[in-house]
BASETOR-102258 format. One record per residue: x, y, z of N, C-alpha, C in turn. Coordinates in steps of 0.001 Angstrom, whole numbers, plus 500000, padded with zeros to 6 digits. Last residue first. Layout:
BEGIN
XYZXYZXYZ...
***
This chain:
BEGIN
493819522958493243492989523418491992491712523552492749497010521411492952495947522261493561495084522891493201498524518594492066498331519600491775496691519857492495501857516742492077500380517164492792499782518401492277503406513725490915503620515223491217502346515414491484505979511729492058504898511913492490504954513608491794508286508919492083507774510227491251506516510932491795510564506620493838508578507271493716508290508862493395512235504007493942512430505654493111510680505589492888513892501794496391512865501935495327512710503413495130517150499990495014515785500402496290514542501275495590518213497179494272518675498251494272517292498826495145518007494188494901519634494600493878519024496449494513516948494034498378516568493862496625517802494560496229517080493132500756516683492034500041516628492582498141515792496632501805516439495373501611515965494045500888515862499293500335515059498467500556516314496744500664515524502586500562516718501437501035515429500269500914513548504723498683513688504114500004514779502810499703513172508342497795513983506986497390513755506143498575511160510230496521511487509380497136512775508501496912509504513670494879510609512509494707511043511802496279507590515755493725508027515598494774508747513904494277506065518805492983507002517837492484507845517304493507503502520689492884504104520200493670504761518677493106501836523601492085501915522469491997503064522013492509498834525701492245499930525193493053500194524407492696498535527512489538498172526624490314499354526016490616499011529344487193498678530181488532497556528685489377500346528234485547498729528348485130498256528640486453502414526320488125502098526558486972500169527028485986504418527535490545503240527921490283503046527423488496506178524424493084506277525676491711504879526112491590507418523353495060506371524124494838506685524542494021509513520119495910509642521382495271507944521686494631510275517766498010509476518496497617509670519682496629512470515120498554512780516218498466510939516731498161513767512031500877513327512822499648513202514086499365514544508734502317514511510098502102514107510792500826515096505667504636514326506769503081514572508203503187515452502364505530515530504088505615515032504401504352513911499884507117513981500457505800514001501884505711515581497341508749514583498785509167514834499096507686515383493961508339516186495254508087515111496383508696513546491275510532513792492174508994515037493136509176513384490791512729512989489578511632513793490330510791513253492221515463514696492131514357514630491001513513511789492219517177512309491032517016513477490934515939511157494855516838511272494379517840512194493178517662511419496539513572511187495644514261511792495107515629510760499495511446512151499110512822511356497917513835509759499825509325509664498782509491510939498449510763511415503083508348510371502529508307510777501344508860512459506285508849512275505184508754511796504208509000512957509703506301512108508571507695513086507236507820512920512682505399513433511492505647513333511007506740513012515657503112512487514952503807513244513742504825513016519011502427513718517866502146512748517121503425511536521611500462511584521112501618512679519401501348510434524778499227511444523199499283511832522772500527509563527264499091509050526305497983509815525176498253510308528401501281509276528119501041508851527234500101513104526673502409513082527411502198511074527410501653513704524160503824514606525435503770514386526159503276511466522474506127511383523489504607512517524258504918511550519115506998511678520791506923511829521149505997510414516514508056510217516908507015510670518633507333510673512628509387510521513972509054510927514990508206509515509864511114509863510610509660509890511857510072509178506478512346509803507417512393509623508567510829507970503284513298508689504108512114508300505372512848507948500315514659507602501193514830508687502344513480505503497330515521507152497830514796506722498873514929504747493867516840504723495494516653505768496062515901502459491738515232503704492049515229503524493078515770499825490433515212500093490807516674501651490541516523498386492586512845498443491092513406499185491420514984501026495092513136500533494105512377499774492860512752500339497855515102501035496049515270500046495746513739502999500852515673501899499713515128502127498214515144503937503794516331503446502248516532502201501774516107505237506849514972504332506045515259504157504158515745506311510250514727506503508808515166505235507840515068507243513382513586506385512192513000506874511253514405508083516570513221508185515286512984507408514396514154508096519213510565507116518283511156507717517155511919508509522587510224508880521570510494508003520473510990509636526031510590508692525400509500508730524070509098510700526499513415511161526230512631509662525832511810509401527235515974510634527862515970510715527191514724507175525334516449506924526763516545507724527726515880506979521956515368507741522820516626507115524616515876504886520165515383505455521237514278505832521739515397504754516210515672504933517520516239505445518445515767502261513566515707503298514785514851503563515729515942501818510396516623502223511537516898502350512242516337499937507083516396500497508010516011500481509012516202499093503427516258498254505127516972499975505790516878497129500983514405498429501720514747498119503436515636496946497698513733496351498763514527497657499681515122495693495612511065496475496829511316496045497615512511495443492078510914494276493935511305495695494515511249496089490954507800496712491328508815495702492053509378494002488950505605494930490375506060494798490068507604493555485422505145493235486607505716494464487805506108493146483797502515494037484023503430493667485874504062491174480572501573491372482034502368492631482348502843490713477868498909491786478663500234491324480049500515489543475816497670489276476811497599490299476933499173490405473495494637490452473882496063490218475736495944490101470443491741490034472514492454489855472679493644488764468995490731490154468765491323490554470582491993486621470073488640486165468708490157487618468799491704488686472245487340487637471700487590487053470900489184491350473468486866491524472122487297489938471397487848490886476103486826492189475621486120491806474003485872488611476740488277488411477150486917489563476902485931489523476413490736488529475305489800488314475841488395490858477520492850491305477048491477490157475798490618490129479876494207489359479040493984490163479101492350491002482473496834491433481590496234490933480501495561490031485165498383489920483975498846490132483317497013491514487333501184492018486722499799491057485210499738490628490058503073491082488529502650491136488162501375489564492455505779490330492434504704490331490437504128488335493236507794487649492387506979488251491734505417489977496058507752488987495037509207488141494460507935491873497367507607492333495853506987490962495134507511492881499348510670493066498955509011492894497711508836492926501809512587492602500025512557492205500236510849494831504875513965494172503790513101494223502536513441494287507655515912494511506330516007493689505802514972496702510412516530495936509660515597495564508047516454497892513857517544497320512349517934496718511934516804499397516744517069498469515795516689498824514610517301500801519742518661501129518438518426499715517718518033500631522781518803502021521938517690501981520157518169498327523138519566498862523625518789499748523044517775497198520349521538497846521890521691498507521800520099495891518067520459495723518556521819495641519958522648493625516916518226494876517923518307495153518340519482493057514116516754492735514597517796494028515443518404491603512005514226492335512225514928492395513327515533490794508165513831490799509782514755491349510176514377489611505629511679490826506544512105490051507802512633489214502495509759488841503517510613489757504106510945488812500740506717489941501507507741488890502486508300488164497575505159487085499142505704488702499313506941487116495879502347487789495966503979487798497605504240486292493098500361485957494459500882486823494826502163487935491387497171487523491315498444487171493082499029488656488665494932488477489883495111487467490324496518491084487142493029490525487512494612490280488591494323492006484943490873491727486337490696490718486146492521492725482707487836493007482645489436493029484204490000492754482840485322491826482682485427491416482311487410496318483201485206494993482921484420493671482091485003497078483842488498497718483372487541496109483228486530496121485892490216497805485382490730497943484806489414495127489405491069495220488250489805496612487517489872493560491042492954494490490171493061494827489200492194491781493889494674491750492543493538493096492541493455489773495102497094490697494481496990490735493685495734488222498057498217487977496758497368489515496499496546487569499901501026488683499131500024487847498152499557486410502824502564486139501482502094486777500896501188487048504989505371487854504372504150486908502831503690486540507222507452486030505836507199486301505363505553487142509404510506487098508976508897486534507331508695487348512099512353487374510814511882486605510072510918488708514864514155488409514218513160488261513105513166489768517402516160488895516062516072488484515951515306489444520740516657490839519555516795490139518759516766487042521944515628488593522205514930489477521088515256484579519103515241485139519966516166486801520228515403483806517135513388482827518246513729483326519097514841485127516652510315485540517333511800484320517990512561484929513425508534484356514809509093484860515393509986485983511765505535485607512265506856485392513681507303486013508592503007484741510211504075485372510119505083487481507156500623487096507372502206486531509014501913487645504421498486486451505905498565486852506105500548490017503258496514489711502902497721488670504403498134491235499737495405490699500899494787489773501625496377494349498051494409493169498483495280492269499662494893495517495150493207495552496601493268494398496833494357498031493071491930497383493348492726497126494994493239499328490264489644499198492179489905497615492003491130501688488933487837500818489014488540500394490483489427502471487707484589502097488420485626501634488195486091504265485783481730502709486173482261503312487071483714505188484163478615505378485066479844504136485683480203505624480846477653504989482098477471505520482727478566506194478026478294504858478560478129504255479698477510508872476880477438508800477809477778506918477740477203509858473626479235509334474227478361508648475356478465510471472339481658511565473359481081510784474143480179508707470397482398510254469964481765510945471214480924506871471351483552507903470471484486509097470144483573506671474608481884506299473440482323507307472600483368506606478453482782507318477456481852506954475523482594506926481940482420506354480701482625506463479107481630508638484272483967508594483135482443508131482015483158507290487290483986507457485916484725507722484971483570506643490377483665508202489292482832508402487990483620506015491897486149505681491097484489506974490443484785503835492064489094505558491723489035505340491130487352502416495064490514502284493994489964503994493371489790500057497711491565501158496957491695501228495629491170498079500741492548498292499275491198499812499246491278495410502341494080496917501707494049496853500590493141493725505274494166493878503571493317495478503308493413491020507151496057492518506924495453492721505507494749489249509845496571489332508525496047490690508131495516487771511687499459488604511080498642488674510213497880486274514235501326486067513312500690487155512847499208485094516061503873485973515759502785486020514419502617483719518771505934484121517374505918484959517209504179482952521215507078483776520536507710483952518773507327481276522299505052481938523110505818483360522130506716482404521252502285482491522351503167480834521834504039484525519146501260483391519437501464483246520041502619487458519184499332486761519313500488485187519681500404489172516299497762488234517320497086487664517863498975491268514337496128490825514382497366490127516306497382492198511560494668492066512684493846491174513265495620495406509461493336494489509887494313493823511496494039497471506780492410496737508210491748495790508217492660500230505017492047499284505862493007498241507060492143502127501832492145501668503419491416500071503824492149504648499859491269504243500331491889503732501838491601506264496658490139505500498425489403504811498567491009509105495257488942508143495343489923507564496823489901511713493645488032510552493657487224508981494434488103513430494139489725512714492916489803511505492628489206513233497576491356513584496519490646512656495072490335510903499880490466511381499122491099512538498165490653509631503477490545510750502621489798511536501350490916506406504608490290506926503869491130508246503181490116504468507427490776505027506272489535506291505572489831501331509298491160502880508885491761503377507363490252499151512186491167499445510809490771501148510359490900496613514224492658498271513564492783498358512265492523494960516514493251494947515213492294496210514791492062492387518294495462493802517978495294494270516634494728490816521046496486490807520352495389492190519456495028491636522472499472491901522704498235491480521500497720492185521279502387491857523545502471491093523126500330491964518534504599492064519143502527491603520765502313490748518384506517491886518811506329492307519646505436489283515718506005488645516531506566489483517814506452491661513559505757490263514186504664489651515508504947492403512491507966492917513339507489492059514443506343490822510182508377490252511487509498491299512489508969491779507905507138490959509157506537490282510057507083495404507607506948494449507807507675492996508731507022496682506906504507497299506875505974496544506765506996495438507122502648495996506152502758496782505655504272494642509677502448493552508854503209494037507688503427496995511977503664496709510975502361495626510314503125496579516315504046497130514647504435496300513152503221497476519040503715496582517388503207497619516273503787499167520681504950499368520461503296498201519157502713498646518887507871499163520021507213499709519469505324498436516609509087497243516924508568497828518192507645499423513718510491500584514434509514499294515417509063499219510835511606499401512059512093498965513625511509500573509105509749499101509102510342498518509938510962503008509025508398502151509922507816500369510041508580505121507622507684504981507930508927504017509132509398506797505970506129505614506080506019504715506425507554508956507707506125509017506198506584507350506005506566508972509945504521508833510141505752508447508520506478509123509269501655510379509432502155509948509799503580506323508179501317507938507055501708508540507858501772504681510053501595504737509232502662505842508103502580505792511547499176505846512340500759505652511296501959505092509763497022506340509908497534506473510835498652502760507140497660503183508386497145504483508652497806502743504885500166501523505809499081501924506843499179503626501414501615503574502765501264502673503858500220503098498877501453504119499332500927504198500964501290500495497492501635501820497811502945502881498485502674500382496531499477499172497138499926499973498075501333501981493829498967502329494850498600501140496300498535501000492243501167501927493023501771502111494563500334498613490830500880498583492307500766499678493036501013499479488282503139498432488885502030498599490039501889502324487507504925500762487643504837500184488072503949504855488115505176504789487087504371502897487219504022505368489903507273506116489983506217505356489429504702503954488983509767503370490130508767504224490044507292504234486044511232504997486751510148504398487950509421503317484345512586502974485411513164504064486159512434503458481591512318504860482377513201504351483591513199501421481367510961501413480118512374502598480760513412502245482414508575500678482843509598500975482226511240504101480869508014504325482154508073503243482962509333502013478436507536503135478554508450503562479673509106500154479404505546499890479134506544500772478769507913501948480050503097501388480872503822500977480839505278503336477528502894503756478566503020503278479533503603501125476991501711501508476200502410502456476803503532500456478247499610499496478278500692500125477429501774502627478212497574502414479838498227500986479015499703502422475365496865503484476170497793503465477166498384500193475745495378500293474771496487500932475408497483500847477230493471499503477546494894499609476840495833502859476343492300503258477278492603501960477650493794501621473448491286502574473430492546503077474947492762500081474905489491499553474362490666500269473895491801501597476176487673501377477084488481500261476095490108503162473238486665503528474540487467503076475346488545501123472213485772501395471551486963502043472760487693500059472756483258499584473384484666499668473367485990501184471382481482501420472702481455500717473681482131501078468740482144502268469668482295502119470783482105498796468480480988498733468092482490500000469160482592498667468821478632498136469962478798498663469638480878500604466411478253501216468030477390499978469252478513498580464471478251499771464659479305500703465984479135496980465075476326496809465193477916497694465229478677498840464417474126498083465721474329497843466010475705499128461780474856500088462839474229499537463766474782496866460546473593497684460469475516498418461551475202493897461663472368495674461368472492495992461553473426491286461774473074491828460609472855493636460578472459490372464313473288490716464363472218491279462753471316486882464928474720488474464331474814488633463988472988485241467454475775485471466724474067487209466712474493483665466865478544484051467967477948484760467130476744480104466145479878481538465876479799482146466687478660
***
C-alpha cells in the first residue's frame, strides 16, 4: 500500500486534480465510439496523421499518389521510392492556428539499380492547454502531441511498375503519463500505362491503433480502451499532358467505409517555378467543407545543389485562419 497522508484535505485536492483529465478520456472515448458507430473518419484516431506531408502535397490537395516525377513522398505512396533519380532531404514547418504544430522532415536516398529507400518523421501537437481542476484551479499548462516515424522500401522491377512497403510506428501522448504506441504498415503500386499517364493503388493504416491504459493515473481504478485507425484504401491518376510542363492529379478514397475524393495540380511557368493547387476532402455526404489549397515552388542552385523552396497555404475550415507549410528540399 502506498503512504497515506491521513488529511482529507489533501485527498480530496489530489482527487480534483485528476478528475479533469479523467472526465476529458472519458468523453474523448465515448465520443469516440459513437463517431465510429456513424462511420465518421473525421473524428477517428490519427486524424492529425491525415493531414497531409510537406508543402507540394498540400498545395496539390494532397493528391500526390500518383505523382512520381521530381520524387515522389513515401507519405503518399512508397512505390514512389523507387523514382528518387537523387539523394533527397526535405524538411517542412507547419504555421497553425490554435496553438497547433505541424512538421515534416524526410530523407529519401536511391538504391541502384532499381529500388529506394526512405525515412521520414511527422510531429504534431496542440501546447498552451490550461489545465485546470473541477473548481477552476489553474494546474499548470500542458500538451498533447502525436507523431510518427516512418522506414518505407520500394522496388521497380519493371520501368512502368512499382511497389512499396512503408512501416509506421505510431506515438501519441494525451496527458501525463497517458501515451499509445503502435505498428501499421502501407502498401502501394504503381503502374504506368502510356507515357503521360500513372495509376496507383494504396491501403494504409493496416494494423494501425491506439491503445489507452489509464492506470498509471488512477491505479486498481484504470481502464484500458483501443481505438482503431481508419484502413485507408485509395487508387489514383496523374496525367503530364505532352504540350505543356504539367501534372494533374485525381484520386478516390475511402476512409473506413467513407469515400471522398481530391483533386491537384501543378505547372511550371517557367523552369525554376511552378505554381500549384488542389482540393482536398470533397465528401459525398457533405459532412464537412472541401478544403482548397494552393502554392508555389521555386529552384534555385545553392553550392551547385539543387534546391527547392516551396510554400502552401490550405483553407481550412472550422479554424480562425488556414494553414502556412514552409518546406525547403535539397538534392545531393
Amino acid at each position: 500500500m502506498g503512504k497515506d497522508s491521513g488529511d482529507p484535505m489533501s485527498r480530496c485536492m489530489n482527487k480534483r486534480r485528476f478528475l479533469l483529465p479523467a472526465l476529458l478520456l472519458s468523453i474523448t472515448c465515448m465520443m469516440q465510439a459513437q463517431l465510429q458507430s456513424e462511420n465518421s473518419f473525421s473524428s477517428m484516431p490519427g486524424s492529425a496523421m491525415r493531414m497531409g506531408f510537406g508543402a507540394r502535397g498540400m498545395a496539390m490537395g494532397n493528391s500526390l499518389s500518383a505523382v512520381y516525377e521530381d520524387g515522389g513522398t513515401s507519405y503518399y505512396n512508397p512505390a514512389l521510392v523507387p523514382f528518387q533519380s537523387d539523394k533527397n532531404l526535405s524538411a517542412s514547418y507547419g504555421i497553425l492556428s490554435l496553438d497547433r504544430s505541424l512538421n515534416f522532415l524526410t530523407y529519401t536516398v536511391p538504391l541502384k539499380p532499381n529500388a529506394g529507400l526512405s525515412i521520414s518523421v511527422i510531429n504534431s501537437g496542440v501546447a498552451n492547454i490550461d489545465g485546470r481542476t473541477s473548481d477552476g484551479l489553474q494546474t499548470g499548462m500542458t500538451s498533447t502531441s502525436e507523431d510518427a516515424f516512418m522506414l518505407s522500401f520500394g522496388i521497380r522491377p519493371k520501368p512502368n511498375f512499382s511497389f512499396g512497403l512503408t512501416v509506421k510506428v505510431y506515438y501519441s501522448s494525451l496527458y501525463q503519463g497517458i501515451a499509445s504506441t503502435t505498428a501499421a504498415f502501407d502498401v502501394g503500386i504503381i503502374y504506368i500505362p502510356a507515357q503521360d499517364i500513372t495509376c496507383a493503388v494504396v491501403v494504409q493504416d493496416i494494423n494501425g491503433h491506439y491503445k489507452w491504459d489509464s492506470s498509471s493515473l488512477y491505479g486498481e481504478f484504470g481502464k484500458s480502451y483501443i481505438e482503431d485507425f481508419p484502413l485507408r484504401k485509395r487508387i489514383a491518376i496523374a496525367w503530364t499532358p505532352a504540350a505543356w510542363p504539367a501534372v494533374v492529379t485525381g484520386e478516390l478514397e475511402f476512409i473506413g467505409s467513407d469515400p471522398l475524393m481530391r483533386f491537384g495540380t501543378e505547372i511550371y511557368l517557367v523552369d525554376v517555378f511552378a505554381l500549384r493547387a488542389g482540393i482536398d476532402q470533397i465528401l459525398f455526404n457533405r459532412e464537412m467543407p472541401a478544403k482548397p489549397s494552393l502554392g508555389f515552388l521555386f529552384h534555385m542552385n545553392i553550392f551547385n545543389r539543387q534546391t527547392d523552396f516551396q510554400y502552401a497555404y490550405v483553407f481550412e475550415p472550422y479554424s480562425p485562419s488556414g494553414i502556412h507549410i514552409l518546406s525547403i528540399g535539397l538534392n545531393f
